[in-house]
C-alpha positions in Angstrom: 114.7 85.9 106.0 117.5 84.8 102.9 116.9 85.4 99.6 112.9 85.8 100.4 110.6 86.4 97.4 106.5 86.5 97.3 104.4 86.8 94.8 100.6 87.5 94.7 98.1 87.6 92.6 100.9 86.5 89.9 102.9 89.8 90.8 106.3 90.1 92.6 106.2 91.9 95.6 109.4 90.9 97.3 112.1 90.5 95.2 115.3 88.6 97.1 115.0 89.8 100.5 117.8 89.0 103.6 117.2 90.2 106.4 117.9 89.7 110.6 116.6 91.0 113.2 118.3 90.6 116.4 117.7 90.8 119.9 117.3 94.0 121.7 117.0 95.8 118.4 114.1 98.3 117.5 114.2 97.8 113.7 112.0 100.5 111.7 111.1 98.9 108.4 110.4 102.7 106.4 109.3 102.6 102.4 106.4 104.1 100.0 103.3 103.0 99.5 103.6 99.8 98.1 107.1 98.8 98.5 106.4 96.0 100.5 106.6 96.5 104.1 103.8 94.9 105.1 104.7 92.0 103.2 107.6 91.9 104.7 106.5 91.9 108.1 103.8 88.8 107.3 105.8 86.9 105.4 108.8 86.8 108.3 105.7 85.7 110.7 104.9 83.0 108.1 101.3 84.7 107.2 102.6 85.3 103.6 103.8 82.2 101.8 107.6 82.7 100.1 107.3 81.9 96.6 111.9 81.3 97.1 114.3 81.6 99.9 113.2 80.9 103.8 112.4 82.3 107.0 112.9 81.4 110.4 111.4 82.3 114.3 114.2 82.0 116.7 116.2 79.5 114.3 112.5 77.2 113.3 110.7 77.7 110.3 106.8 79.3 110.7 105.3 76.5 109.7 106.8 74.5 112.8 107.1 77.3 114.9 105.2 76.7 118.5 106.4 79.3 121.0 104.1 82.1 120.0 103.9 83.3 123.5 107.8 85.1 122.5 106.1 86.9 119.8 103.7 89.8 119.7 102.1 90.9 116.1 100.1 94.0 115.9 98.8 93.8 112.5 97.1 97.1 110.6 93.5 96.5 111.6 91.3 94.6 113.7 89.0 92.0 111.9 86.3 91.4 113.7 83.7 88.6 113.2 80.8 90.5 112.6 78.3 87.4 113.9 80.6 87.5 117.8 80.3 90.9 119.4 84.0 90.6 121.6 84.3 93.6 124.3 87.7 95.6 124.5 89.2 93.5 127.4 87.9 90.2 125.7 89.8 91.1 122.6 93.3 91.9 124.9 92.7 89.0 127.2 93.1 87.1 123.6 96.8 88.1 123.7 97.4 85.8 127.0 96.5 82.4 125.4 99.9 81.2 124.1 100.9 81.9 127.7 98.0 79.6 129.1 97.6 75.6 129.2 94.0 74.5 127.7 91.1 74.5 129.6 92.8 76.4 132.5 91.1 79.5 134.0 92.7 83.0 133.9 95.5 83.3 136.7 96.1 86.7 138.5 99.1 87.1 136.7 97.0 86.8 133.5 94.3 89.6 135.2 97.3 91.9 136.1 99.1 92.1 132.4 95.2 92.2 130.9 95.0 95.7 133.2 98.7 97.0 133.1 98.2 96.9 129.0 94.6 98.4 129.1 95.9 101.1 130.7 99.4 101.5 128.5 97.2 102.8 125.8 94.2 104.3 127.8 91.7 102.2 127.8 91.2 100.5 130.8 88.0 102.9 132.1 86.4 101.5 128.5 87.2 97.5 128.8 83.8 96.5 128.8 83.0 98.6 125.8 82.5 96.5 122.4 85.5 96.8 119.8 82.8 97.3 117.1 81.9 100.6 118.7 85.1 102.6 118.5 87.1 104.3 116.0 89.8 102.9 114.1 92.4 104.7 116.1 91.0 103.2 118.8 91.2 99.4 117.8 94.6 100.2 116.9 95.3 100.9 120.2 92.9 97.7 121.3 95.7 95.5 119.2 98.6 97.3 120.7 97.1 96.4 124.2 96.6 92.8 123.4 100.4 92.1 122.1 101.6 93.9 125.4 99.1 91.5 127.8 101.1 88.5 125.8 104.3 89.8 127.4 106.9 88.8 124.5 110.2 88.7 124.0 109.4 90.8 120.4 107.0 93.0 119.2 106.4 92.7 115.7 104.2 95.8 114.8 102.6 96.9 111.4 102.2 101.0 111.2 100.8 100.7 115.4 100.4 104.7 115.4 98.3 104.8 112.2 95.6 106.8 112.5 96.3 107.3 116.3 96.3 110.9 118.2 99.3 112.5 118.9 99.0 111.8 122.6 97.9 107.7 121.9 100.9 108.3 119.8 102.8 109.5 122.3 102.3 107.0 124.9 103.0 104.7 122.8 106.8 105.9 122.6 106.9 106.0 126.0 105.4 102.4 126.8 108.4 100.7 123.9 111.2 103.0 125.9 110.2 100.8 128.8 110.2 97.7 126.9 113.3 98.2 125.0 115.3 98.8 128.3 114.1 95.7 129.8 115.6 94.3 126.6 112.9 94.0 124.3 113.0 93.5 120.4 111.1 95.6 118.4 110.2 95.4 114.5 107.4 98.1 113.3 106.3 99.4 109.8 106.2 103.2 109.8 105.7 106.0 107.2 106.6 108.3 109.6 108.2 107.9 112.8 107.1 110.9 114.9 107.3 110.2 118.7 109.2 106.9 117.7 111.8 107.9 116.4 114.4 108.3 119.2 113.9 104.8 119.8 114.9 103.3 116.8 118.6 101.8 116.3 117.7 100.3 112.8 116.3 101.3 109.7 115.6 99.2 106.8 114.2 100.9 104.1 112.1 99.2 100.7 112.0 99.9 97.7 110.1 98.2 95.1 110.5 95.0 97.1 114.2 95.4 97.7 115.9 96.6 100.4 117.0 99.8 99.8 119.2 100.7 102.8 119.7 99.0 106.2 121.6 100.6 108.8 121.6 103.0 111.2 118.6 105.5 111.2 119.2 109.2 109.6 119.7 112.0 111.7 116.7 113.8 112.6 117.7 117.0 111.0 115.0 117.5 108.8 113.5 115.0 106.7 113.4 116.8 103.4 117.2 116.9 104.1 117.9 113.3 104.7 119.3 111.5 102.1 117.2 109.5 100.1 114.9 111.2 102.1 112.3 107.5 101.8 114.3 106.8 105.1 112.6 108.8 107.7 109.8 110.6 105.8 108.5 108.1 102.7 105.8 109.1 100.4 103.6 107.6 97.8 105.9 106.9 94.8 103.8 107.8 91.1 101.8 105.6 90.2 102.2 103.4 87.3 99.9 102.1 84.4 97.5 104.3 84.3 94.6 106.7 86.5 92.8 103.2 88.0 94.8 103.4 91.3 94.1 102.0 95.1 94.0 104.2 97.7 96.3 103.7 100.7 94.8 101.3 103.2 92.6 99.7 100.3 95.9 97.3 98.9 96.1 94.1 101.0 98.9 93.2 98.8 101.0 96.2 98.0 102.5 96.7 101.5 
């Protein structure tokens, strides 16, 4: 992204953004509620429109952009149709169609990363279960699954242990290690890193739309003791104008 701006609903929520990611990197984008991470993360896919400045996928703009199967995106929450009931392996089986040609049936290959990613975040003894039927740690972990079935080049994540247990949390971890040493890229949105953070070689931090800092992650030595403190632990900032006031997870255009 250079010199990236977006604004919705006639307010500015990115305000002049640059930004590379490059390969091999695992990139923690860290920042209150509200400062635009999310954003971020959608408009660099080409999901948000830039109201100023551009973005590009492996040098080619979104809107041309054709070789999704490079790219995984694990967005906040799963939106299911509520008229199409879609069972847990249906949902990750979704993540192998950039990788197949029309009309062709699935492949072994296409069988073996379904199962390998069922059972990266524990879920493989429920894959006929429906999606609408578990929690919402649970589809969390349902959209982690399908972006490892894709097999890409980069993971593009946004807060993938929210509302996850410890030990989802923690397998997690584990399962990015193993990606990262085959020379994965990773980009995630985080308010706390937890289990994650050895992993990360990058930290960009925002701050009301602005990148703040970008550079190495702080030393895990206490977060309260970090400076700026927003770079490994970020809270809430006040809020502004008044006592009417969305709750986190409410915004869809805050983050």
């Amino acid at each position: 992204m250079t010199g990236g701006h977006v604004s919705l609903d006639g307010r500015a929520v990115l305000r002049g953004v640059d930004l590379q990611i490059r390969a091999g990197e695992v990139v923690a984008v860290l920042g209150a509620n509200g400062s635009g991470k999310s954003t971020l993360i959608r408009a660099l896919l080409g999901l948000v429109p830039l109201s100023a400045g551009r973005t590009e996928l492996y040098g080619v703009p979104p809107a041309r952009f054709r070789d999704w199967k490079r790219v995984g995106y694990v967005p906040q929450r799963l939106l299911a149709g509520g008229g199409v009931p879609s069972t847990i392996r249906e949902v990750v089986a979704s993540g192998r169609i950039a990788r197949q040609r029309r009309l062709r049936p699935s492949s072994a290959a296409d069988r073996a990363a379904i199962a390998r990613a069922l059972t990266a975040v524990g879920l493989a003894d429920r894959a006929g279960d429906p999606v609408a039927a578990l929690s919402g740690g649970q589809q969390q972990r349902v959209l982690i699954a399908r972006a490892l079935a894709g097999e890409p080049e980069t993971f593009v994540m946004d807060e993938p242990t929210a509302g996850v247990d410890a030990a989802s949390q923690a397998n997690l971890a584990d399962t990015l290690s193993k990606l990262v040493a085959s020379g994965r890229t990773v980009v995630l949105v985080a308010h706390e890193l937890g289990p994650l953070e050895p992993l990360i070689s990058r930290a960009v931090v925002i701050k009301n739309g602005r990148v703040a800092h970008d550079g190495e992650p702080p030393s895990a030595v206490g977060a309260h003791a970090l400076p700026g403190h927003d770079h490994l632990h970020p809270h809430a900032e006040p809020a502004e104008g008044g006592p009417l006031t969305l709750s986190p997870g409410t915004a869809t255009t805050g983050e």
